[in-house]
N, C-alpha and C positions, 0 to 999 in steps of 0.2 A: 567449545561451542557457545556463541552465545544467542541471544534470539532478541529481535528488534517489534517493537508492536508498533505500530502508524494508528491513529485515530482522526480519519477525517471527517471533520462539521461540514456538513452542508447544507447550502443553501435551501432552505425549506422548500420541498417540492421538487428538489436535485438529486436526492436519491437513488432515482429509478436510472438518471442518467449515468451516474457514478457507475454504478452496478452494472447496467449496460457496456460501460468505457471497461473496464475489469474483464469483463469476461468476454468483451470480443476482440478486445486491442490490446490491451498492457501482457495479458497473461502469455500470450502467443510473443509479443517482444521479450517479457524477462526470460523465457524460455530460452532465446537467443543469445542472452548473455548469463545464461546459468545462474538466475536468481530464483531460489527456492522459498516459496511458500509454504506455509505449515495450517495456516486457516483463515478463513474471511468469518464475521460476523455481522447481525446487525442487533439491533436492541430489540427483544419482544417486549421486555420491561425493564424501566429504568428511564433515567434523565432524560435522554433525549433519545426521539425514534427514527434521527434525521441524521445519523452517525453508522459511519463503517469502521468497523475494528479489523484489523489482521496484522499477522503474524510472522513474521520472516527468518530466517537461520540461517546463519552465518557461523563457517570457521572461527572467523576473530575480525577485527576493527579494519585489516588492509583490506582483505577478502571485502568486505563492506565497502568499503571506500573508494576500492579501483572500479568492483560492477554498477553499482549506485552513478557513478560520475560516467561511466561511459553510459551507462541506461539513460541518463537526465539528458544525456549531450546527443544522445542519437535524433539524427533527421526524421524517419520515418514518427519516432515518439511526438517529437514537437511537433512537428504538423498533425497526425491525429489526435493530440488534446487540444491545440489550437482549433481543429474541426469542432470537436465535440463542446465547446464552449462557446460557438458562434451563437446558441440563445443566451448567453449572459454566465457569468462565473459557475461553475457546479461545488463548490467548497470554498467556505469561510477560513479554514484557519489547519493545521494540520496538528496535533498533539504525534511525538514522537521519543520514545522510551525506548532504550537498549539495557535489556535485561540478560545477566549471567543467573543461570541455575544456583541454587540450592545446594550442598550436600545430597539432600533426602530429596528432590525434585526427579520425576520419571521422566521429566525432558533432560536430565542431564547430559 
């Protein structure tokens, strides 16, 4: 098992849109293609308050590879983040980590 974290920057005052896009269009698509999430975050404190954290699980690197590429390639996706960016970009930049467990880690 390994687990993937995404950290998207966004554009200041894009948050609310982010969040909005997550919970009424992405989550209902990865459902579709059996992409399991583990957690969303935001910053109460810390760097920056204008960042989404979450967390993904995956069997291993193919499992990753093959849902990620048909998810990015789907019609319905592209035209709803295409929508949801018609007032200007919602995210600067994407930080992405693929993290294997620990031994001693309770996400093993």
């Amino acid at each position: 098992m390994i687990h993937e974290l995404r950290i998207y920057h966004c554009v200041p005052g894009r948050l609310p849109a982010l969040l909005d896009r997550f919970e009424k269009i992405t989550l209902t698509i990865w459902e579709r293609f059996g992409i399991r999430q583990v957690g969303f975050w935001t910053v109460e404190i810390g760097d920056s308050n204008a960042d989404l954290y979450y967390l993904l699980e995956w069997e291993n690197l193919a499992e990753r590879d093959a849902k990620w590429s048909a998810f990015s390639a789907d019609p319905e996706w592209q035209q709803k983040r295409a929508e949801t960016q018609r007032d200007g970009p919602i995210i600067t930049h994407v930080t992405n980590l693929i993290l294997t467990p620990t031994a001693f880690s309770a996400l093993g």
